[in-house]
C-alpha positions as CSV (number, residue, x, y, z in Angstrom):
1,X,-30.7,8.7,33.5
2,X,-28.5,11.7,34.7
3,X,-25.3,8.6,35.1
4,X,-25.9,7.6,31.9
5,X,-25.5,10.8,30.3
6,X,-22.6,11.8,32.6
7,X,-21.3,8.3,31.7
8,X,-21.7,8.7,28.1
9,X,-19.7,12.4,28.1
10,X,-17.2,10.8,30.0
11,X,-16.3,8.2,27.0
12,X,-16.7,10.5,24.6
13,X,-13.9,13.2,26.4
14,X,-11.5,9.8,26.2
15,X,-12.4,9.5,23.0
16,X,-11.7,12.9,22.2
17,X,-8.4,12.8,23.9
18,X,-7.4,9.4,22.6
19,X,-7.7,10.9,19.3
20,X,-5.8,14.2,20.1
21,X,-3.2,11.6,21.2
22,X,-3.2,9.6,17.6
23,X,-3.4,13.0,15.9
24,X,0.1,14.3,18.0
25,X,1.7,11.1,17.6
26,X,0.9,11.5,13.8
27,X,2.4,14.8,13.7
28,X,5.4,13.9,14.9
29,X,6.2,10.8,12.8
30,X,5.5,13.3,9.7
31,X,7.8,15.9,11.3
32,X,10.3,12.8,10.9
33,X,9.5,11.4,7.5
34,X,10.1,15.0,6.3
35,X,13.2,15.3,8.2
36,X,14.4,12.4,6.6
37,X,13.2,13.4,3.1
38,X,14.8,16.7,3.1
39,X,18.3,15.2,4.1
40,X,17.8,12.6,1.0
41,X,16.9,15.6,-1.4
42,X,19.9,17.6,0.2
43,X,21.9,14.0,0.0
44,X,21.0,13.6,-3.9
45,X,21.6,17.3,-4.6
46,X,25.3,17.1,-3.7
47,X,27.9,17.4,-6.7
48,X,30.5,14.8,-6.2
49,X,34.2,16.5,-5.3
50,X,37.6,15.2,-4.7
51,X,36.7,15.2,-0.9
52,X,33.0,13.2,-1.0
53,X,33.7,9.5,-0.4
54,X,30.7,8.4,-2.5
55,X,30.4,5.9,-0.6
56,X,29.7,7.2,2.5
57,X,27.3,9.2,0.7
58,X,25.1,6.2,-0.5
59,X,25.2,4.6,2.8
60,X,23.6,7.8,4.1
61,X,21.0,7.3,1.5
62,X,20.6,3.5,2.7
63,X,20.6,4.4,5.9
64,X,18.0,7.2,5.5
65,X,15.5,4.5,3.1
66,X,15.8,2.3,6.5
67,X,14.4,4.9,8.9
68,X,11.7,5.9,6.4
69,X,10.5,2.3,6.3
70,X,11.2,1.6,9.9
71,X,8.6,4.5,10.3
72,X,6.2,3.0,8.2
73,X,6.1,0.0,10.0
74,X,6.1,1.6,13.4
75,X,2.9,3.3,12.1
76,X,1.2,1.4,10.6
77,X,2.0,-2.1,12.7
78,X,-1.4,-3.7,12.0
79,X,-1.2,-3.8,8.6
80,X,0.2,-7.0,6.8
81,X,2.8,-6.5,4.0
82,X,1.3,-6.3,0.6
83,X,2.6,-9.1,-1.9
C-alpha cells in the first residue's frame, strides 16, 4: 500500500510540474502577443510625415496581424478553425 501511495505522489508532482510547464509556456506567448500589440498601437499612433513611407508602415501592421495569428495557432494547435 506504501508503493501505491508513493506511486500516486509521484504522478501527481509530474502533474504538478507538467502544469508549471503549460503555465510558463503560457506566460511567455502572452509576453509576445503584448509585444506585438503594443508595437501595432505604437504603429497606428504614428502621424504620417514627409519621411514615413506609408507603405512600409502597413506592411509592418501586416506583418505584426501574421505573428499574432501564427501565435494563436501555435497555441492553440488542437483546435479546428471555426467556420
Amino acid at each position: 500500500q506504501l508503493a501505491t501511495k508513493v506511486a500516486s505522489l509521484e504522478a501527481a508532482l509530474d502533474q504538478g510540474a507538467q502544469a508549471a510547464a503549460e503555465v510558463s509556456r503560457l506566460h511567455t506567448a502572452q509576453a509576445r502577443v503584448q509585444e506585438h500589440c503594443h508595437t501595432m498601437e505604437q504603429l497606428l499612433s504614428l502621424e504620417p510625415h514627409k519621411d514615413t513611407d506609408v507603405d512600409s508602415r502597413l506592411a509592418t501592421i501586416v506583418q505584426a496581424v501574421a505573428c499574432l495569428a501564427a501565435e494563436g495557432c501555435k497555441e492553440q494547435p488542437n483546435k479546428q478553425a471555426i467556420t
